[in-house]
C-alpha positions as CSV (number, residue, x, y, z in Angstrom):
1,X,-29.3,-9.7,-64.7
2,X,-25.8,-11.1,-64.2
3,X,-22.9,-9.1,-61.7
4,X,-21.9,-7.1,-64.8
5,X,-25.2,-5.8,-66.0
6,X,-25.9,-5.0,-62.6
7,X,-23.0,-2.8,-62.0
8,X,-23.5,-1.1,-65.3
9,X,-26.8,-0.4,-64.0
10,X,-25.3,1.9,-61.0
11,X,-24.9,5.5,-61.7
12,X,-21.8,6.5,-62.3
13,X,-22.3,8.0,-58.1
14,X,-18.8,9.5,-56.4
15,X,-18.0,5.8,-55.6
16,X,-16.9,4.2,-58.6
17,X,-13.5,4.9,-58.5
18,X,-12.7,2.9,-55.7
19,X,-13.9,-0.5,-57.6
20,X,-10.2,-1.4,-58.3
21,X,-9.2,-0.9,-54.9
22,X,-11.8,-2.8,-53.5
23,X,-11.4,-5.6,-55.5
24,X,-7.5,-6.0,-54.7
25,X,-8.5,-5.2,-50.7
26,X,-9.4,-9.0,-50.2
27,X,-5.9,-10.1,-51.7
28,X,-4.1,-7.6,-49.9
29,X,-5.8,-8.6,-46.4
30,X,-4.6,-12.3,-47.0
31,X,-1.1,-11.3,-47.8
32,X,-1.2,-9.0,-44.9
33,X,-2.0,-12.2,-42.9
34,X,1.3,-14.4,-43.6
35,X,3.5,-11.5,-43.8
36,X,4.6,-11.8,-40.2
37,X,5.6,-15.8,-40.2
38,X,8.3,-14.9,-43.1
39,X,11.1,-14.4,-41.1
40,X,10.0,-14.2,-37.4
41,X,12.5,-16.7,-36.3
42,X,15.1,-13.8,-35.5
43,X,12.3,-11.6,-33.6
44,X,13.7,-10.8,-30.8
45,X,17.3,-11.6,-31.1
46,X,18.4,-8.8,-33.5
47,X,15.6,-9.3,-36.2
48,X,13.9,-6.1,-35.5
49,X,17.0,-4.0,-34.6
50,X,17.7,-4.9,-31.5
51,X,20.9,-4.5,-29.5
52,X,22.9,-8.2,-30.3
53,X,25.9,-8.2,-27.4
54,X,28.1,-11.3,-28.6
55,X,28.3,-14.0,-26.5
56,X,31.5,-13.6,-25.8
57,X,31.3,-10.1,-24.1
58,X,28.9,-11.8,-21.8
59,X,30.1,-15.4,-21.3
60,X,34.2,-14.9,-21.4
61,X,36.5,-14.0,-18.8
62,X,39.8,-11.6,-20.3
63,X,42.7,-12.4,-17.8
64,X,43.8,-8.9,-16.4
65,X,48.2,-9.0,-16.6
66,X,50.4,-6.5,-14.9
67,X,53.5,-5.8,-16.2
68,X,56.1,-5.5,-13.7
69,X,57.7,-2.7,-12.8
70,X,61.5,-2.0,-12.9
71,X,64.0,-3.5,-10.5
72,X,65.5,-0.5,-7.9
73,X,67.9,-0.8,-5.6
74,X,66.1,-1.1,-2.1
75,X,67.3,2.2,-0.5
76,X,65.6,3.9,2.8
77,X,64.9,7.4,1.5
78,X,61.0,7.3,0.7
79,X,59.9,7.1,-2.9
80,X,57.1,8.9,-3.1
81,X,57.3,12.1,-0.7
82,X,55.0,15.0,-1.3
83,X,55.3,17.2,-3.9
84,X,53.2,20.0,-3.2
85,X,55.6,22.6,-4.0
86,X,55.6,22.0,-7.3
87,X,52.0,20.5,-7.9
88,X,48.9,22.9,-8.0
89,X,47.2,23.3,-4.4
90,X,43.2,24.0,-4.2
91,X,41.7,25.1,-0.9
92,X,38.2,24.5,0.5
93,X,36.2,25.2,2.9
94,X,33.4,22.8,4.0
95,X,31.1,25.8,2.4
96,X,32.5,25.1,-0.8
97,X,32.1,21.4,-0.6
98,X,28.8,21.4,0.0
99,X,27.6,23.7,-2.3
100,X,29.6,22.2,-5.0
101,X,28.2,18.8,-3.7
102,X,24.6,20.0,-4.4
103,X,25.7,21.4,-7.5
104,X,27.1,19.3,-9.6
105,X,27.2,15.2,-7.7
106,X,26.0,12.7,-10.2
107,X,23.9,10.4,-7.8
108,X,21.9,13.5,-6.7
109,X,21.7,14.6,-10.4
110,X,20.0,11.0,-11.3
111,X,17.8,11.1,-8.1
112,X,16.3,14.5,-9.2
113,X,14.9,13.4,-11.8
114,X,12.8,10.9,-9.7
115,X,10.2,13.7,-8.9
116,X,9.9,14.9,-12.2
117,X,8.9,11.4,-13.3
118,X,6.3,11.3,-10.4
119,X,5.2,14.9,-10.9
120,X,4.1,14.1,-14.4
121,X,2.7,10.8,-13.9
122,X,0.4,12.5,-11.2
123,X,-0.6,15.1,-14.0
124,X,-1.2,11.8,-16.4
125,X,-4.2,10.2,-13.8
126,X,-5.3,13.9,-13.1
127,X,-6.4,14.1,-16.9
128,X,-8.6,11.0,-16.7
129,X,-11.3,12.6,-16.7
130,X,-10.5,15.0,-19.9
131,X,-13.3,14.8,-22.7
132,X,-12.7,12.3,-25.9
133,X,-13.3,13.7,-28.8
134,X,-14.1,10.4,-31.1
135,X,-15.3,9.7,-35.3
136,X,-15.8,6.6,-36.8
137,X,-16.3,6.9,-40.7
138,X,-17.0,3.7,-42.5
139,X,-17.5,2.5,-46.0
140,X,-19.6,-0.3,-46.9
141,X,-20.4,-2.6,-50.0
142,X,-23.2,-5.4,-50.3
143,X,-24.6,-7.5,-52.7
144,X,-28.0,-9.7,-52.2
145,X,-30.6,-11.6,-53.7
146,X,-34.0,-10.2,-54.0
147,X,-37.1,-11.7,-55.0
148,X,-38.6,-10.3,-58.3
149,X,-40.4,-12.0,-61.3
150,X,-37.1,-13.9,-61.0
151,X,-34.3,-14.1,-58.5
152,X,-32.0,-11.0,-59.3
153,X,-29.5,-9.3,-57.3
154,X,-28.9,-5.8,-55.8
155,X,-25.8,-3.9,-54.7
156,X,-25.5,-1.5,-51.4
157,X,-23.1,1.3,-50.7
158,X,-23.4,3.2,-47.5
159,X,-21.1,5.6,-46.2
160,X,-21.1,7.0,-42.7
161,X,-19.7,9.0,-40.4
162,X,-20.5,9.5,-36.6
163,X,-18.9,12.4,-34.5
164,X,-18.7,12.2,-31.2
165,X,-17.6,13.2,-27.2
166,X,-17.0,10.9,-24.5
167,X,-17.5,12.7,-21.3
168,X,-15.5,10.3,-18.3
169,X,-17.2,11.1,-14.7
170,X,-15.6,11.3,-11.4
171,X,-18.2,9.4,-10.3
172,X,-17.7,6.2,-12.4
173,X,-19.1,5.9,-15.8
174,X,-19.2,8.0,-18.7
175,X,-21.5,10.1,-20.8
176,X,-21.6,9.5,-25.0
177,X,-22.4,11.9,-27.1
178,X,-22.9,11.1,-30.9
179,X,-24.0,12.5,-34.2
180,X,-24.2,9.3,-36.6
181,X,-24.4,10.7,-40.2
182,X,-25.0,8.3,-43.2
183,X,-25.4,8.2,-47.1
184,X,-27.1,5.4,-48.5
185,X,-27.2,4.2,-52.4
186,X,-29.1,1.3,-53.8
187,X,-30.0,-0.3,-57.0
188,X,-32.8,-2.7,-55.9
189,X,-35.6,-1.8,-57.8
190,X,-37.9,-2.2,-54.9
191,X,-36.6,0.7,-53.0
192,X,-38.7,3.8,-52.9
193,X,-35.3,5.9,-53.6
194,X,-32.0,4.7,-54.8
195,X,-30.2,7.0,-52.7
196,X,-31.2,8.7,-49.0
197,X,-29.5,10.1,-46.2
198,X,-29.8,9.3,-42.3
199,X,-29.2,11.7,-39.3
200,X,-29.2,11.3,-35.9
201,X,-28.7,12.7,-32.7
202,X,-27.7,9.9,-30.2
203,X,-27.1,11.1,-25.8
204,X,-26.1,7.8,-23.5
205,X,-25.0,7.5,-19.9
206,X,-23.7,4.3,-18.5
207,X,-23.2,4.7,-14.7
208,X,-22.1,2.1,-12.1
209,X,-24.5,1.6,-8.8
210,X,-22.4,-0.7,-6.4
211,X,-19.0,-1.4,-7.9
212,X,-17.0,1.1,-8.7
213,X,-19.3,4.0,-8.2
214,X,-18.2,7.3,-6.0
215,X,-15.4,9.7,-6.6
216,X,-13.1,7.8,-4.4
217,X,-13.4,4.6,-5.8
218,X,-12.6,6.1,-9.3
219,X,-9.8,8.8,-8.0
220,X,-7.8,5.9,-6.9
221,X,-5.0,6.1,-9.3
222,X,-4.9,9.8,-8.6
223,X,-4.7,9.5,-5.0
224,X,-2.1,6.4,-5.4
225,X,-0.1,8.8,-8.2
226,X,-0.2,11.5,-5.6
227,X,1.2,9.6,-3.1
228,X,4.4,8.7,-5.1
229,X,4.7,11.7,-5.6
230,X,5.3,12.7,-2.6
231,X,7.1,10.1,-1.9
232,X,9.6,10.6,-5.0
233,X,10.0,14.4,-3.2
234,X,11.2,12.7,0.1
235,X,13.4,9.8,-1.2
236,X,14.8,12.9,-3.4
237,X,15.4,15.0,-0.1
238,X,16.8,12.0,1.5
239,X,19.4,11.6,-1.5
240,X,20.2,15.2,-0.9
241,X,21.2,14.3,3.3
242,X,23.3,11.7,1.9
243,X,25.4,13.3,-0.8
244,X,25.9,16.0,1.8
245,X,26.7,13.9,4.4
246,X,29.2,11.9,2.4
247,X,30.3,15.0,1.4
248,X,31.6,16.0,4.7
249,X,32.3,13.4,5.8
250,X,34.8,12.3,3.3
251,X,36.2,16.1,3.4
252,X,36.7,15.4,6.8
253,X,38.7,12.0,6.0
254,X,40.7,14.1,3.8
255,X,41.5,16.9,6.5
256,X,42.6,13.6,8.5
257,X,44.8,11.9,6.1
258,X,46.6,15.1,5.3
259,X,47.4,15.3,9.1
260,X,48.1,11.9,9.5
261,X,50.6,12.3,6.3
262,X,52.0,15.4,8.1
263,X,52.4,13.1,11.6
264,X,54.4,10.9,9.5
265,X,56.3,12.9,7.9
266,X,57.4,15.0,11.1
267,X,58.1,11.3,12.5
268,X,60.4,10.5,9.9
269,X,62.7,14.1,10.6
270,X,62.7,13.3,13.7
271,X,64.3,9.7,13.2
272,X,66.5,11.4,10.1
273,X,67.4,13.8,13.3
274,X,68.4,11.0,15.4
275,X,70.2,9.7,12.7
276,X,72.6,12.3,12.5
277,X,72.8,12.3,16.5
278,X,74.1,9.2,16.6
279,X,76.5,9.8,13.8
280,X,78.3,12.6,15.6
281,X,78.4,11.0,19.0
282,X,80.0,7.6,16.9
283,X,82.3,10.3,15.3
284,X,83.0,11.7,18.6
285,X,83.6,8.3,19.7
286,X,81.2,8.5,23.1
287,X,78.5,5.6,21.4
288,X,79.0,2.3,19.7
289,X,78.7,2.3,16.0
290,X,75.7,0.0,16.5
291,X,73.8,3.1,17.6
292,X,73.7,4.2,13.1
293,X,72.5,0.8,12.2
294,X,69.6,1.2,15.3
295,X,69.0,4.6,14.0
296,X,69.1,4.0,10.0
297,X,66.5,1.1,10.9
298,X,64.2,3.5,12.7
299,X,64.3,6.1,9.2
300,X,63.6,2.8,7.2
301,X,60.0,2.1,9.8
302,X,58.9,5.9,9.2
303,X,59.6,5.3,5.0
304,X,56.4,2.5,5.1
305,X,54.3,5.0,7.4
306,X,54.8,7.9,4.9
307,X,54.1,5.8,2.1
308,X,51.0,4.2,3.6
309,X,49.7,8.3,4.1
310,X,50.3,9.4,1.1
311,X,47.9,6.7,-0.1
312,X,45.3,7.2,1.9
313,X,45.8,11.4,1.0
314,X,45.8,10.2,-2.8
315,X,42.2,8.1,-2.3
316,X,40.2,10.7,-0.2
317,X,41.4,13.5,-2.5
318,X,40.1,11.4,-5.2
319,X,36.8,10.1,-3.4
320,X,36.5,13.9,-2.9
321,X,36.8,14.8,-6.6
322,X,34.2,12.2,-7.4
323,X,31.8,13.8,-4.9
324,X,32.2,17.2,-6.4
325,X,32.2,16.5,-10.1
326,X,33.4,19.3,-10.8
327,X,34.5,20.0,-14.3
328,X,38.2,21.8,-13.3
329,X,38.9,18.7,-10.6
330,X,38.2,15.4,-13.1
331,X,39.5,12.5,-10.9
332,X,42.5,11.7,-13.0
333,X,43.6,16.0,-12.3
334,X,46.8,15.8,-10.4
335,X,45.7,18.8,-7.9
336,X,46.3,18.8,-4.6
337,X,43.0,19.3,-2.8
338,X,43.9,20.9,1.0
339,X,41.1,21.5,3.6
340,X,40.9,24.8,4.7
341,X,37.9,24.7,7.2
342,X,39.3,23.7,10.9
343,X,37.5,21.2,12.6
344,X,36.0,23.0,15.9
345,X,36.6,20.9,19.3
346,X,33.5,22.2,21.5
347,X,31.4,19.9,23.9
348,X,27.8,20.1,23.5
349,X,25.3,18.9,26.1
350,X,22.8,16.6,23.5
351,X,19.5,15.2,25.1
352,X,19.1,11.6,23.4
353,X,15.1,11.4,23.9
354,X,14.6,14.9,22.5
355,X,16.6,14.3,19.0
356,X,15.2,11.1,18.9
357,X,11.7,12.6,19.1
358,X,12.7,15.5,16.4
359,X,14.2,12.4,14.1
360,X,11.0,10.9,14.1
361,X,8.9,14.1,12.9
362,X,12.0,14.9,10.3
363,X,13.2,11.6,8.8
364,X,12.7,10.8,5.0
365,X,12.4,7.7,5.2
366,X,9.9,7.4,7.9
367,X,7.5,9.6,5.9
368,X,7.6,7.5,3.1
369,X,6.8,4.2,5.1
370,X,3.6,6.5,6.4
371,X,3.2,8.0,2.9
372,X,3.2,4.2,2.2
373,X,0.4,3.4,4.8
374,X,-1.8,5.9,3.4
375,X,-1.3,4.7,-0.3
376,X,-2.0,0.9,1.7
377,X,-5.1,2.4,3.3
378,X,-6.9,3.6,-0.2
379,X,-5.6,0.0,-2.0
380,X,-7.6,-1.4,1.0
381,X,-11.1,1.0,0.1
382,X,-10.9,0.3,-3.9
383,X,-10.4,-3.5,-3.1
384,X,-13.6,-3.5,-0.8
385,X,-15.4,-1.5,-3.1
386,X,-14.9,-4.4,-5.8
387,X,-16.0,-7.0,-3.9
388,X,-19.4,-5.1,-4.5
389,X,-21.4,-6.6,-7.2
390,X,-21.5,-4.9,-10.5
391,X,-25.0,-3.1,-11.0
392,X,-25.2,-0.3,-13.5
393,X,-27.5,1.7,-15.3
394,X,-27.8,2.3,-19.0
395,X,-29.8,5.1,-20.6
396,X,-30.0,6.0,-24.1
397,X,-31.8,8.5,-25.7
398,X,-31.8,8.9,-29.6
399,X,-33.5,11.2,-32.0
400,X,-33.4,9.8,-36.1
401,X,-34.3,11.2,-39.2
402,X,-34.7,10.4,-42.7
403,X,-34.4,11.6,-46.2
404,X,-33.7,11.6,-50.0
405,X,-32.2,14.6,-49.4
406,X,-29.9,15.3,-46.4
407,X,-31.0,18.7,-45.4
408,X,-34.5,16.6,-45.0
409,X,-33.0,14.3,-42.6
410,X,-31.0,17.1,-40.6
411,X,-34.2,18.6,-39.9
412,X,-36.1,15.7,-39.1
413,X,-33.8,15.8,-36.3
414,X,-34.5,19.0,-35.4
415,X,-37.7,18.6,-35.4
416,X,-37.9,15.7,-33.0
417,X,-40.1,13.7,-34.9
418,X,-38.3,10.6,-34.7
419,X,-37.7,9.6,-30.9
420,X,-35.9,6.4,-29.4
421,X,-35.2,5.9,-25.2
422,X,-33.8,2.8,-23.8
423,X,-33.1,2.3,-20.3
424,X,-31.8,-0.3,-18.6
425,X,-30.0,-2.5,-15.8
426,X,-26.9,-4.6,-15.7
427,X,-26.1,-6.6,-12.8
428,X,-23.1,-9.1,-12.4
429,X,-22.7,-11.2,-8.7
430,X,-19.7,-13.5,-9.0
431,X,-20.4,-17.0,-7.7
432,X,-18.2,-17.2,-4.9
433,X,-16.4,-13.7,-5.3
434,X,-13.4,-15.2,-3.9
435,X,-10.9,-13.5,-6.3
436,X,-12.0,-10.0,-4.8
437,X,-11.6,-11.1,-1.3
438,X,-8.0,-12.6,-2.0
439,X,-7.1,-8.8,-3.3
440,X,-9.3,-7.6,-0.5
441,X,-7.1,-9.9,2.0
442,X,-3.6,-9.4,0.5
443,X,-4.7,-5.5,0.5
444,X,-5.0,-6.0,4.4
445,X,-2.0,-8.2,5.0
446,X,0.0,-5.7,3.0
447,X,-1.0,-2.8,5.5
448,X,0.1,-4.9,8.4
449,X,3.8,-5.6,6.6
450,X,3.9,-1.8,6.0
451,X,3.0,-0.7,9.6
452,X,5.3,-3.6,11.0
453,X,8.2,-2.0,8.8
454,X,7.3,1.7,10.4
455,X,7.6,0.2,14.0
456,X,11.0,-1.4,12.8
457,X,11.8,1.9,11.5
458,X,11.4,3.6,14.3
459,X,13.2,1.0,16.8
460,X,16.2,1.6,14.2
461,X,15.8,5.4,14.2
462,X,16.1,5.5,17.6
463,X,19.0,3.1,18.0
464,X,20.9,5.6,15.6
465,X,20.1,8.5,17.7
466,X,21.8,6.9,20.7
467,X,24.5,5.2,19.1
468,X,25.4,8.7,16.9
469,X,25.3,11.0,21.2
470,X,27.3,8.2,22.7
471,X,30.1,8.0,19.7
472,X,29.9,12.2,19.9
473,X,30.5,11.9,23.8
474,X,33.3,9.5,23.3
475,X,34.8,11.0,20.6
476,X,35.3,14.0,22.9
477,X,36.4,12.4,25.7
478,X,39.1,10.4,23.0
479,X,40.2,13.9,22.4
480,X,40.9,14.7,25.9
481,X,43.0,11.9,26.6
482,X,44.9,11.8,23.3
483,X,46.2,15.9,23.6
484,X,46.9,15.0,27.1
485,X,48.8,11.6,25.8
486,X,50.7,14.0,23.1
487,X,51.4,16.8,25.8
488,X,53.4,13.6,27.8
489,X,54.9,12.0,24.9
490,X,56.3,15.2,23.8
491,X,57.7,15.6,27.1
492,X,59.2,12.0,27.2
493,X,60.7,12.6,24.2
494,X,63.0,15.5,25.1
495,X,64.0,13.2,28.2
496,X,64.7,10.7,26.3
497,X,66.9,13.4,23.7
498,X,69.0,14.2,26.5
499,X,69.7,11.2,27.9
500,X,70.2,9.6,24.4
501,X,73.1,12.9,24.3
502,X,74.5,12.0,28.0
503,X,74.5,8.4,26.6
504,X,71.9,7.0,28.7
505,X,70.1,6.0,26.4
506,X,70.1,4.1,23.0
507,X,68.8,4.8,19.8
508,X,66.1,2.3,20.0
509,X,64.8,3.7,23.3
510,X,64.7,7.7,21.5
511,X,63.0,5.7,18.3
512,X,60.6,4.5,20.5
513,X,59.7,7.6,22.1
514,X,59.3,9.4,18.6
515,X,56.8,6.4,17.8
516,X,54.7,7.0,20.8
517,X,54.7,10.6,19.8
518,X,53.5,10.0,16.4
519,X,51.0,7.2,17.3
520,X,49.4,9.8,20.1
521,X,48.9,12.6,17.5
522,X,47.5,10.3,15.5
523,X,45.3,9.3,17.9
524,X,44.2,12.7,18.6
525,X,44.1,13.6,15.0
526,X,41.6,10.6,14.6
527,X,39.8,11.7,17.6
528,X,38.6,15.0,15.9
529,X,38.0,13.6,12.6
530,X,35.5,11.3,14.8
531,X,34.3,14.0,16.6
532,X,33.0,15.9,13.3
533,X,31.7,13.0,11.4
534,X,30.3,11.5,14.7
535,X,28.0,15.0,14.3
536,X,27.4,14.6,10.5
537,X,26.2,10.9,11.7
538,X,23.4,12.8,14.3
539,X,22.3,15.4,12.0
540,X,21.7,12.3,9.4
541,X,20.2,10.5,12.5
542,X,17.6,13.3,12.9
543,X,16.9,14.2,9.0
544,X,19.1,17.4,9.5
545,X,22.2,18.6,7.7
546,X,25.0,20.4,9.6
547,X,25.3,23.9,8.4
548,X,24.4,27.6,8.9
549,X,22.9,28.1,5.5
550,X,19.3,26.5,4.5
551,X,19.4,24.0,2.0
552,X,17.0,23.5,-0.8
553,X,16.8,21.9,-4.0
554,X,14.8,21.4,-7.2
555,X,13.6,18.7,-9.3
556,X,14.9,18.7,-13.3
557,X,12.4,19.9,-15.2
558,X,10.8,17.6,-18.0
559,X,11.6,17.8,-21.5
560,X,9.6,19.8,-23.9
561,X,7.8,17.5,-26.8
């Protein structure tokens, strides 16, 4: 009986309309095959859709020209004097700021998304142990020989299909579950039935002994997951401290460089002032006419300082804006931002070895080197554990059945008839096992490095504590001697005013006390800003924030699929 006869000879069965397919499947498979070599020479490098940045863009240098601006006429009336009559004026309060900081600051708004991310990773290991649902259905066709009165041939078709749950154990292992269905057709003459059905119902546990066997050596990931966690919660807490320390901070740089700008300004009336001094006593012919050029030069000095303010003014107000984000004060917003919140000047009595002691129960970062240990610790169990040898158990337990029809089969099953138990041991012992103790040993080196960095830590912790009391008890000190220095300066100067009048003095000498003036308000103005942010240093010192009202924060929540 040749190929042809022989199919003829099939029934015409459900399974005859996939003969074309099948006959092309062995085609298409090679095709399939050399598909992937046509072309692959731009994988990678734009073939597949990938971003393509031209070389240029990464390779050249564009040369950055300034045009100049236009030529004036040197003059010493300052260029660039405030404007804040005519330029809109926003007030706040340190409140303000660092609510507004919390609210809307982009480096906060990045960071909170950290925990989110760690949350739902933990939720990811947690499921390990879900139940698998699993089906394999397959389709088979065979031809072979078979020995009759002469060498013929005989063609197979089984289909099958085997349901199935895969139950994972916190213990290590897993248990199987399956229910292998099959259809079987035949035309070898031999058989007792051209077509008959299997059923089975099959129950298998495979269950580690010595490696990898317990709950804690298979909750690793979870416990490791669970530890980022946390540690994603702190470093996010952490970012919050920061943003609303720079957040003061630079508020408090701003409430300084509109009172240095104010300094400066006030320095340069009072030279315009002695300016017009000197003109009337030249007019009244009691001074030299030298005296206008000493005075006009001392105007020109304060033009430089005013400038210099207004600059620094300009920067904080926009270092503010950035901190803030919010969407009324974009950077480029010509609004003039004005403190409103006083910086207090009150001594405080600080104990060093007590906030040092509080910093070391409250700091962020300090519980994320321990939160690190710990995570150190279980990598040290799991890497013992597999230096274990790998024993395990394997159990199966089947029940079969068989029929022409497959209601037969189903309750041959049922019926327990057909029984099948294997059970087993497997047992691998590396020669040598030296890869597991190299993990083992790097497990425990990397402990050490970890607790090393806590001690480190700590020693720097502490150094910030003292550092951030002594610049708060100098910074209050500075503020004693600077109003005291003002207080004197202001005094000189009237002195100086009267004698400059009676013609005692010169110009330069009234110039010069106006200076010293200046330079000790200054001084105490810079005092007091140090004061404050010497205090925002200790409360980030001790993994505080300044502040009446508690602060708290959320993570972003995830997207929905």
């Amino acid at each position: 009986m040749n190929k042809s006869e022989r199919q003829a000879s099939m029934m015409p069965g459900r399974f005859s309309f996939l003969r074309p397919s099948l006959a092309i499947f062995p085609w298409l498979l090679v095709v399939l095959a050399f598909i992937p070599s046509f072309g692959c020479a731009n994988y990678g490098v734009g073939g597949t859709g990938e971003l393509v940045v031209p070389h240029d863009k990464l390779h050249d240098f564009d040369r950055l020209t300034l045009p100049p601006a236009p030529a004036t006429q040197a003059t010493t009336e300052p260029t660039t004097m405030p404007t804040t009559e005519t330029v809109e004026t926003m007030e706040l309060s340190i409140e303000q700021v660092r609510r507004d900081a919390l609210a809307n600051n982009l480096d906060l708004q990045v960071q909170l998304f950290n925990p989110t991310i760690a949350s739902e990773s933990l939720k990811a290991e947690r499921a390990k142990f879900e139940a698998v649902f699993t089906t394999d259905a397959n389709y088979s066709k065979s031809e072979s020989p078979t020995i009759t009165p002469k060498i013929a041939g005989s063609e197979n078709k089984t289909m099958s299909v085997s349901p199935g749950l895969r139950l994972p154990l916190q213990i290590g292992g897993e248990i199987n579950i399956d229910a292998p269905q099959s259809q079987d057709e035949t035309n070898n003459p031999a058989a007792a039935a051209q077509r008959f059905y299997t059923s089975g119902a099959d129950a298998s546990i495979s269950l580690p002994l010595l490696r990898g066997f317990g709950v804690a050596a298979n909750a690793q990931s979870i416990r490791i997951a669970f530890y980022s966690s946390q540690s994603a919660q702190a470093a996010t807490k952490l970012e919050v401290i920061r943003v609303l320390t720079d957040a003061e901070k630079t508020y408090w740089r701003l409430y300084a460089a509109r009172r240095e700008l104010e300094v400066r300004k006030k320095e340069y009336d009072l030279a315009q002032a002695q300016l017009d001094r000197a003109r009337r006593q030249v007019t009244a012919g009691a001074l030299a006419e030298v005296e206008i050029i000493r005075a006009e030069s001392g105007v020109a000095d304060t033009v430089q300082s005013i400038i210099t303010a207004e600059n620094v003014v300009r920067q904080s107000q926009r270092d503010l804006k950035r901190i803030l984000h919010r969407p009324d004060l974009p950077l480029d917003a010509p609004t003039v931002l004005v403190p409103s919140t006083t910086p207090g000047a009150t001594p405080y009595q600080l104990d060093p070895l007590r906030l040092t002691q509080q910093s070391l129960r409250q700091r962020m970062d300090l519980l994320q080197t321990e939160l690190q240990i710990a995570s150190d610790t279980a990598n040290i169990d799991a890497a013992r554990n597999a230096t274990l040898p790998a024993l395990s158990l394997q159990y199966r337990y089947g029940l079969n059945g068989l029929g022409t029809e497959y209601p037969t089969a189903f309750s041959e099953v049922a019926d327990k008839r057909f029984e099948t138990m294997t059970a087993g041991l497997h047992l691998e012992i590396p020669i040598g096992n030296e890869a597991a103790r190299a993990h083992l040993r790097a497990a425990l080196a990397t402990r050490l490095q970890t607790l090393a960095t806590k001690e480190q830590q700590i020693t720097q912790i502490t150094e910030d504590v003292y550092n951030a009391v002594d610049t708060i008890n100098a910074a209050w000190q500075s503020i004693l001697a600077a109003q005291k220095r003002t207080i004197l300066n202001a005094r000189l100067l009237e002195v100086e005013i009267r004698s400059f009048n009676q013609g005692l003095r010169t110009s330069t000498e009234v110039l010069d006390a106006q200076t010293k003036l200046a330079d000790a308000q200054s001084a105490e103005i810079a005092a007091i800003t140090t004061y404050q942010i010497a205090q925002v240093d200790l409360a980030f010192a001790t993994g505080t924030v300044l502040g009446e009202s508690r602060v708290d924060w959320s993570p972003m929540r995830a997207p929905e699929q």
